[in-house]
C-alpha positions in Angstrom: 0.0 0.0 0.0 1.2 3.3 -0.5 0.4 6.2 1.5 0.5 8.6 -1.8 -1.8 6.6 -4.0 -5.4 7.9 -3.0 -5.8 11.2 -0.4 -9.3 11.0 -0.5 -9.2 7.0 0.6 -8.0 8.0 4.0 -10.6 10.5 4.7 -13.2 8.0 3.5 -11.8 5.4 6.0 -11.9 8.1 8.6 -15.7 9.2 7.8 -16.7 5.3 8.1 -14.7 4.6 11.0 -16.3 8.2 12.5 -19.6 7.1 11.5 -19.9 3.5 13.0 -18.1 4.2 16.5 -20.0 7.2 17.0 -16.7 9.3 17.5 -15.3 12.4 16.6 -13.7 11.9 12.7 -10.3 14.3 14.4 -9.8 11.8 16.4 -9.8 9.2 14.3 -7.5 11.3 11.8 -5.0 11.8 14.6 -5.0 8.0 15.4 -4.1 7.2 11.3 -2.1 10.1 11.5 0.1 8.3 14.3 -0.5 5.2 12.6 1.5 6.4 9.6 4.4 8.0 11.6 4.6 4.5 13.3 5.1 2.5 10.0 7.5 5.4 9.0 9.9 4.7 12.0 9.5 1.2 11.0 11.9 2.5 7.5 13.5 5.6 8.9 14.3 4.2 12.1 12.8 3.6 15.3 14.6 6.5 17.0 13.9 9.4 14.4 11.2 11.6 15.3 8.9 11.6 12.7 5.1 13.0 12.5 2.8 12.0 9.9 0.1 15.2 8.9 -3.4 14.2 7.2 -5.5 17.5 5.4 -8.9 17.0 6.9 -10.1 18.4 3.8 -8.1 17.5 0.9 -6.7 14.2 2.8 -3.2 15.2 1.7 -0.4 13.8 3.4 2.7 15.2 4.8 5.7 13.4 6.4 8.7 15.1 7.8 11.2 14.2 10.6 12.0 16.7 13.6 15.3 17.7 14.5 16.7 19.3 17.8 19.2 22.2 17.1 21.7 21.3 19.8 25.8 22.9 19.7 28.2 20.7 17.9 30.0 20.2 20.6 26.6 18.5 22.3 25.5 16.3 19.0 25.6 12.8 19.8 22.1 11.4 17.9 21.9 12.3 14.5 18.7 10.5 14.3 17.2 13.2 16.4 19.2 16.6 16.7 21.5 19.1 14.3 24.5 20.7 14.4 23.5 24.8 14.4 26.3 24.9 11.4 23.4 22.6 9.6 20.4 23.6 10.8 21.3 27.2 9.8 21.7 25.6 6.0 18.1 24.6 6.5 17.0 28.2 8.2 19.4 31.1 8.8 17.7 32.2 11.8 17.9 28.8 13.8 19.1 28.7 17.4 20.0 26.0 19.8 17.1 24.4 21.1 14.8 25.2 17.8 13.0 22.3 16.0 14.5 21.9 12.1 11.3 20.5 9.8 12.5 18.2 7.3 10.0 16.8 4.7 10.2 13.0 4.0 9.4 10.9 0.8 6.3 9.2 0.2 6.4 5.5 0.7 5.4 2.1 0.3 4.1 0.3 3.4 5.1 -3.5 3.8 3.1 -6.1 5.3 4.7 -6.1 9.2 4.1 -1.9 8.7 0.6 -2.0 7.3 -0.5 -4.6 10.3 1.4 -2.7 13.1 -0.4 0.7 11.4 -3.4 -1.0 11.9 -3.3 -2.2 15.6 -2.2 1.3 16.6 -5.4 2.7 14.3 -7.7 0.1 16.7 -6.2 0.4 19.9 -6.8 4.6 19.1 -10.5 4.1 18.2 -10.9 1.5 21.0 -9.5 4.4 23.4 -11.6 7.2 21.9 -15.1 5.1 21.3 -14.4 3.9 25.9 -13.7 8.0 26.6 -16.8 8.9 24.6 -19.5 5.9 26.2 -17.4 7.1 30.2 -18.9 10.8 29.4 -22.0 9.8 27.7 -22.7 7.2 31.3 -20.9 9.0 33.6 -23.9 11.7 34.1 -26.5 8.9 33.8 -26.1 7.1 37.2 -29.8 7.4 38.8 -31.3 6.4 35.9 -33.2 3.8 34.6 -32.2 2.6 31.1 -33.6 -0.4 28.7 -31.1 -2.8 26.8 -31.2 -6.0 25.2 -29.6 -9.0 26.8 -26.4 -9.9 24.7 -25.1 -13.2 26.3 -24.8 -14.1 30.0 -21.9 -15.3 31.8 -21.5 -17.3 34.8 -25.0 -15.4 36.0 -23.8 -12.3 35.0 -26.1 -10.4 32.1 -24.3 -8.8 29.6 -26.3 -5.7 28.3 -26.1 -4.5 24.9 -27.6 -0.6 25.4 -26.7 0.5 21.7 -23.9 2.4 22.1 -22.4 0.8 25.2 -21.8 -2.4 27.0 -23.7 -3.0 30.6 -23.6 -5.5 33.3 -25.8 -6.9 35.8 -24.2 -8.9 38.0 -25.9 -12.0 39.6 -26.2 -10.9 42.9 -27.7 -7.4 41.4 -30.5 -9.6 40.3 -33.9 -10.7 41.2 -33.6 -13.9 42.8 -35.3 -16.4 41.0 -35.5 -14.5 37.5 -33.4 -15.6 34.4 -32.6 -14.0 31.1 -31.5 -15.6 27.7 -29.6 -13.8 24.5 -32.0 -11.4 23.2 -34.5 -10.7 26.6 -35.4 -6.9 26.8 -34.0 -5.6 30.4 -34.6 -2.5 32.5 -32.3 -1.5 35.6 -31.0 1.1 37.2 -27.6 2.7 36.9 -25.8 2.6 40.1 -22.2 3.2 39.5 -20.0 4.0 36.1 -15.9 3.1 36.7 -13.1 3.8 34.1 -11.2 0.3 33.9 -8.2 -1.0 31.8 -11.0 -2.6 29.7 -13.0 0.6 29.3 -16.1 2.3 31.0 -17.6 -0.6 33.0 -21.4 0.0 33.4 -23.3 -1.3 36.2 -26.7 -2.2 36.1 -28.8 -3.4 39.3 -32.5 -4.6 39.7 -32.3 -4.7 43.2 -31.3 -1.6 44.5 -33.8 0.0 46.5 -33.7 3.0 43.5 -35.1 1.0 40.9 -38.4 0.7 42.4 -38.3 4.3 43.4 -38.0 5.2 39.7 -39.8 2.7 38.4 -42.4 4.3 40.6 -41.9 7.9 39.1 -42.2 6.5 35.9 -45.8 5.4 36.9 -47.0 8.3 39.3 -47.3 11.2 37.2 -47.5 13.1 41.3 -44.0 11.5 41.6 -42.5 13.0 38.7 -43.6 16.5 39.2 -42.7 16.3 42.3 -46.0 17.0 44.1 -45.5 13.3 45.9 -42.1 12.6 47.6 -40.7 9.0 47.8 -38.9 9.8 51.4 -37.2 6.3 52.0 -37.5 2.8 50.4 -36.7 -0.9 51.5 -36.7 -3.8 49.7 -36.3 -7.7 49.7 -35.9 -8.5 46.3 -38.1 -10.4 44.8 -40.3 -10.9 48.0 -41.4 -8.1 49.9 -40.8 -3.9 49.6 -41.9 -0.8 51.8 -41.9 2.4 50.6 -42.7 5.9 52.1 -44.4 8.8 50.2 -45.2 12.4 51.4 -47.4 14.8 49.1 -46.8 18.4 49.3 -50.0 19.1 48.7 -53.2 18.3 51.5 -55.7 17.7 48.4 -53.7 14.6 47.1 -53.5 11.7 48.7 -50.1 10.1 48.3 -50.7 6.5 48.6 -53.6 6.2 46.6 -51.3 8.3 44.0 -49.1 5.3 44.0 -51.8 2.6 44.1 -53.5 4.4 41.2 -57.0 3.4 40.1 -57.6 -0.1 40.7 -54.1 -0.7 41.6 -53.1 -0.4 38.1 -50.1 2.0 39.2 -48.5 -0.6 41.8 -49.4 -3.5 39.5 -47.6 -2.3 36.4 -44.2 -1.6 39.5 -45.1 -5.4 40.9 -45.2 -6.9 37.5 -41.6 -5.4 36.6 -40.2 -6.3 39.8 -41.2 -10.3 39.1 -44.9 -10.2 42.0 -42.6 -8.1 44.8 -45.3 -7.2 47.2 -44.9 -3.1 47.6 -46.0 -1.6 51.0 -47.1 2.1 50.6 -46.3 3.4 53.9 -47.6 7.4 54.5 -44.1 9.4 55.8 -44.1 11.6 59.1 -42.0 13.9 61.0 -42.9 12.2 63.8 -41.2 8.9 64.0 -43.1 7.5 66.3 -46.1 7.9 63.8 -43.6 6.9 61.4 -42.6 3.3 62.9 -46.1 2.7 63.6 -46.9 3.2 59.8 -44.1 1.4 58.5 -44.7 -1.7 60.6 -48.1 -2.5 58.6 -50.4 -4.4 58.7 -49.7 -5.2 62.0 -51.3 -2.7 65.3 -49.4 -1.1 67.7 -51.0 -0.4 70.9 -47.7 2.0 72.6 -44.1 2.9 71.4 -41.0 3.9 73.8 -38.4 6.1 71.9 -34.6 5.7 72.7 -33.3 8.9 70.9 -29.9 8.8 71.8 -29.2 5.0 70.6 -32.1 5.7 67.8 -33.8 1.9 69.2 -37.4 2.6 70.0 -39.4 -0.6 71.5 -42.9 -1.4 69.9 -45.9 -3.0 72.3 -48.0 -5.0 69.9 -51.3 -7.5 70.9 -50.3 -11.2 71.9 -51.6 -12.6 68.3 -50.2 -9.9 66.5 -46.6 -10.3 67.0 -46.2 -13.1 63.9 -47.5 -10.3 61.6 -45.3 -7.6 63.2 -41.7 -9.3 62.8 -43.3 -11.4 59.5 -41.9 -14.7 57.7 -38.3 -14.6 58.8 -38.6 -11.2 60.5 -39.4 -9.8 57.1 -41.9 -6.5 58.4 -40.1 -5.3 61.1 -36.4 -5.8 58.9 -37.8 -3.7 56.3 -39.4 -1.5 58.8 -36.3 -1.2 60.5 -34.6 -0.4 56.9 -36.9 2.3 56.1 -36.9 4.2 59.3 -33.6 4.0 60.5 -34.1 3.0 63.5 -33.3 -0.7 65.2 -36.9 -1.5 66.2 -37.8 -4.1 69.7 -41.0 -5.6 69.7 -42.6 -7.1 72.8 -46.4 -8.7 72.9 -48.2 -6.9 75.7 -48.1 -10.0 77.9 -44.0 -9.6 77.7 -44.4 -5.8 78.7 -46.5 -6.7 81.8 -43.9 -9.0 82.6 -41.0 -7.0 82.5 -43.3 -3.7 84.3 -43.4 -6.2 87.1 -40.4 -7.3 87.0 -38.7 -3.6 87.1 -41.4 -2.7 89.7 -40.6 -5.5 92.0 -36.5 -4.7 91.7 -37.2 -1.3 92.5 -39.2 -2.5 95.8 -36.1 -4.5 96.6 -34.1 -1.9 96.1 -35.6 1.1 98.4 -36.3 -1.8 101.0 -32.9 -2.3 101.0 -31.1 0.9 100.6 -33.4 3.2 102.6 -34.1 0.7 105.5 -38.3 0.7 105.1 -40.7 -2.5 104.6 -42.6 -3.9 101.5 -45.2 -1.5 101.4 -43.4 1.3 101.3 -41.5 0.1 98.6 -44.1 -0.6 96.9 -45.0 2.7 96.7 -42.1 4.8 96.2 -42.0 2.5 92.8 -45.3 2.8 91.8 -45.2 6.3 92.1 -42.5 6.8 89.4 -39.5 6.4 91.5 -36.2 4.9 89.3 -33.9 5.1 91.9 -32.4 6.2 95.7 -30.9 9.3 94.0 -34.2 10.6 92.7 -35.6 10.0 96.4 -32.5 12.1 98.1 -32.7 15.5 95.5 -36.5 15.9 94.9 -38.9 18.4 96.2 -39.9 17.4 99.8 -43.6 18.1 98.2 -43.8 15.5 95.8 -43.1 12.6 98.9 -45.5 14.1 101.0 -48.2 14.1 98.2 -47.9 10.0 98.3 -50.8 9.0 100.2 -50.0 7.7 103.2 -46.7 10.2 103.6 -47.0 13.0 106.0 -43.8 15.5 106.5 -42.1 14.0 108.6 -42.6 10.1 107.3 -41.4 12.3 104.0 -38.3 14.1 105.6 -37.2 11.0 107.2 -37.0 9.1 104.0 -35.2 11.5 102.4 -32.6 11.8 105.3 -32.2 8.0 104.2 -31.5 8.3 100.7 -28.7 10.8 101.2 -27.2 8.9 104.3 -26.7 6.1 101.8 -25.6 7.9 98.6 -23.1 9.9 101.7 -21.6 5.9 102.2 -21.8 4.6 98.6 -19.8 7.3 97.6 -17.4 7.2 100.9 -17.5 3.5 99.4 -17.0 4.5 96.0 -13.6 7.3 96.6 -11.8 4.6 98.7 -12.0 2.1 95.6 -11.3 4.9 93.3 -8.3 5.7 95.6 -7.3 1.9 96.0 -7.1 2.1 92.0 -4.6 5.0 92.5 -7.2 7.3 89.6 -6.0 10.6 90.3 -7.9 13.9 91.9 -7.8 15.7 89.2 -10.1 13.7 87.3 -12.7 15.1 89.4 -12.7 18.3 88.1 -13.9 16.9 84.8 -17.2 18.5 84.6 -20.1 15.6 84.4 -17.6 12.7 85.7 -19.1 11.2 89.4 -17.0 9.0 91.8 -18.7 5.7 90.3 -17.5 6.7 86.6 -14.0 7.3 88.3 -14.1 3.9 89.9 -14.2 2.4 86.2 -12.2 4.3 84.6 -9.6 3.0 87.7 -10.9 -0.7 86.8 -10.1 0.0 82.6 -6.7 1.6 83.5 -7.8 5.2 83.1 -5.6 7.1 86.2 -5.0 10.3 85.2 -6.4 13.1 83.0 -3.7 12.2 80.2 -5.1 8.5 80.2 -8.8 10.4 79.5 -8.0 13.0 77.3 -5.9 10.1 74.8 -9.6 8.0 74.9 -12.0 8.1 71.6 -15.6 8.3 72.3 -16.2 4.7 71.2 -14.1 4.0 74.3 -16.5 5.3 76.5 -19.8 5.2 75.0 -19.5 1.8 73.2 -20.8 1.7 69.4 -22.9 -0.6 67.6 -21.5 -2.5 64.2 -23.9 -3.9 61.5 -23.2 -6.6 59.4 -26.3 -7.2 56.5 -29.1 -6.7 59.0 -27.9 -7.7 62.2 -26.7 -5.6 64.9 -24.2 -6.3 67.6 -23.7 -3.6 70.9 -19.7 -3.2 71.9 -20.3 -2.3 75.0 -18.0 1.6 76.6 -16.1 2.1 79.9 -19.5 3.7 80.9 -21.9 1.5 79.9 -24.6 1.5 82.2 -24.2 5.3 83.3 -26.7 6.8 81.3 -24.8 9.1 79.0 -24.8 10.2 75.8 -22.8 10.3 73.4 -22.7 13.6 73.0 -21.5 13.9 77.1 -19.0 11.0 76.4 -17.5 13.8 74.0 -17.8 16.8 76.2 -15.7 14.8 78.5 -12.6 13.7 76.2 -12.6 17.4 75.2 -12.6 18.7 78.7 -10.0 16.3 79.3 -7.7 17.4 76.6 -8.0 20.8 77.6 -7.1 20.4 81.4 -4.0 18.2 80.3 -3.0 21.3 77.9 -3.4 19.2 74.6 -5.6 22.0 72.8 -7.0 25.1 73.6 -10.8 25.4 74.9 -13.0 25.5 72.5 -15.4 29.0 72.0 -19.4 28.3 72.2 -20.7 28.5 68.9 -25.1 29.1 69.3 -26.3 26.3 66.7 -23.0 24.7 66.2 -22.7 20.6 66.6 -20.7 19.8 69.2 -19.8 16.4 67.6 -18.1 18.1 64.5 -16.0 19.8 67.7 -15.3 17.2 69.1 -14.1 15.1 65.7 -11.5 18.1 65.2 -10.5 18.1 68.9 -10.0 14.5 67.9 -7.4 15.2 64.9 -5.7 18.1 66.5 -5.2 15.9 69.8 -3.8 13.3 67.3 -1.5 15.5 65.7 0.1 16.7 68.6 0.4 13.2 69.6 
């Protein structure tokens, strides 16, 4: 082949090339372009720099070799630099470091030249035709798109979208549904990666997205945004909850999604293989919100644990099988779609535990404040938790127990704080016996009992406090799929927060000198504080 003996051949094979990969035709001159200076190496030598020029119009091409203008004295490849006596034959007004253009011959290609031209031509076009499907994808995760199943491999489903190449990978599929060469297939877009072997697409049908869109496809409310999808759960192929919210009071968002007859939610059930959808109305209030999400069954009371987000559900004795469902199906998803980890007791297990907490309770005033049964009995039932609640309330609320005149009142208070007076004397001659230093006291919202366990977990001084993380202290939950396992802090069992856990470490690391007190900020979040108190702390360590 020769590269002289038709110009407008190459622009033809560029226009065709252009045309099928859906690329730009520059880039596919540049690729023949280097192509041709390739093969030209492969004659002039493999060192000479050569570049290969195409016409985009008249499909002309021009060869020539570069030369670096480099002092005599410096020459030592002729393949790539000139002498300045030379170059200044070539162009009076070179200087060192110039670039001399020297125009080659045509010439004829042979048969190792025209097939390495070639690979470089593909591997160009490969190149281009991966950049151009990365930007055309890149912007389309969220969506849903519709392909045609090309082959399937090992479970996998190769997608054919036109343009582009997609996968679904087995576990990113409906359980229980199969595909042969030539199925049509909708799914979702979840993540677009460059890779050595181009723009990897990745398709799902079990992300809890799909059935979101697949739902704003359907709900013409959705779409326009006058009904919100707030949160969605799914078990694929089984069982899904989703939450809607309408901005406006006239519509009703469920029956938005249901549609007339159900033809909304069918036409969402079909394409998801007979997944059972929950429509579950969203609310602020997440007690409302719980109790909604944990249809069909009733609740009769809920007990909200804000600080651990847990909240505890009372349902009827023969509605706890439809509460926690097949495999504890319901209250998973519930769990899922509210964020929350969700504890459900039958009433008959409430009544038992009530009792059981009202009878320790009785133990413990009998035993602590030196009275019989009865009054015990009715310290608890009025609402007492515990001896310290007794010592520090209001003298009035005793006396109003039936039964309690001042003195009777006054008496039991005296009690209360005579024993906290020797649990604590108790309490500092451990603390001293595990050598936890006095200064730890001044640590605003740390009692003698904390100090007594941080002595027992090798916490002494305010260093060994101010060096602790919150999870230390506080403990921290882990999940793995959908369970949930409690590590359990230093201070488990004191009642804090996290949030106090924090205040603590940072009031630590500002008594031991490790960073300076931090300013109130109105409206700030103390945890951010606390995670930069954290790194600085780190630094300096």
């Amino acid at each position: 082949m020769t590269v002289s003996a038709n110009r407008l051949e190459l622009l033809q094979i560029a226009d065709a090339v252009s045309r099928e990969k859906a690329i730009d035709r520059a880039i596919v001159i540049e690729a023949m372009e280097d192509a041709i200076a390739k093969a030209a190496r492969s004659r002039y030598g493999a060192e000479t720099d050569i570049h290969a020029e195409i016409d985009p119009r008249t499909g002309e091409l021009r060869l020539s070799r570069h030369l670096l203008v480099v002092d005599d004295a410096d020459l030592d490849n002729p393949a790539t630099q000139i002498s300045l006596i030379d170059a200044r034959r070539h162009n009076p007004a070179a200087q060192i470091g110039d670039s001399i253009s020297d125009t080659l011959p045509p010439f004829d290609f042979g048969r190792i030249a025209a097939q390495s031209a070639k690979q470089v031509i593909v591997q160009k076009v490969r190149e281009a035709e991966r950049d151009r499907q990365y930007e055309e994808y890149k912007d389309r995760i969220g969506e849903i798109v519709n392909g045609a199943v090309k082959r399937v491999e090992y479970g996998n489903v190769i997608v054919d979208m036109g343009r582009a190449e997609a996968i679904v990978r087995r576990d990113e599929l409906i359980p229980r549904e199969t595909f042969r060469p030539g199925d049509r297939i909708r799914a979702y877009v979840y993540d677009v990666r460059r890779e050595t072997r181009g723009p990897q697409i990745f398709l799902s049908r079990t992300h809890p997205q799909f059935m979101a869109k697949l739902f704003a496809q359907e709900v013409p409310e959705i779409y326009d945004n006058v009904v919100e999808i707030k949160a969605v759960a799914r078990d694929p192929g089984s069982r899904a909850k989703i939450a809607v919210i309408s901005r406006d009071s006239s519509i009703d968002p469920v029956g938005a999604c249901v549609g007339m007859r159900g033809s909304r939610v069918q036409a969402v059930v079909q394409e998801l293989q007979g997944e059972k959808v929950d429509i579950i109305p969203w609310s602020h209030d997440a007690a409302t919100f719980i109790v909604n999400a944990l249809q069909p069954a009733e609740v009769m009371k809920v007990v909200l644990d804000e600080d651990s987000e847990r909240i505890e559900v009372v349902v009827p004795d023969e509605q706890l099988s439809l509460a926690i469902g097949r495999r504890g199906q319901n209250v998973r998803l519930a769990s899922q779609l509210t964020g929350w980890d969700i504890d459900i007791l039958t009433e008959h297990e409430e009544s038992e535990r009530r009792q059981k907490e009202f009878a320790e309770r009785t133990a413990i005033f009998m035993e602590s404040l030196d009275v019989d049964e009865v009054v015990g009995q009715l310290l608890a039932s009025e609402g007492f938790r515990s001896v310290e609640e007794i010592a520090f309330v209001e003298l009035g609320e005793l006396t109003a127990i039936q039964g309690f005149d001042e003195d009777t009142a006054a008496e039991i208070q005296s009690r209360a704080q005579g024993y906290l007076a020797r649990i604590e004397a108790e309490q500092d001659a451990r603390r001293k016996e595990l050598g936890v230093a006095d200064e730890l006291r001044a640590i605003d919202g740390v009692t003698t009992p904390m100090l007594v366990a941080f002595g027992e977990n090798d916490i002494r001084t305010v260093e060994d406090l101010a060096g602790c993380a919150t999870d230390e202290l506080a403990g921290w939950s882990e999940r793995k799929g959908h369970d949930v396992t409690r590590h359990k802090g230093i201070l488990d069992g004191f009642e804090i927060s996290r949030q106090e856990a924090e205040d603590m470490i940072i009031a630590a690391r500002v008594a031991a000198g490790w960073i300076e007190a931090p300013e109130p900020v109105d409206g700030g979040d103390d945890g951010e504080a606390a995670d930069a108190a954290d790194a600085e702390a780190a630094g300096q360590a």
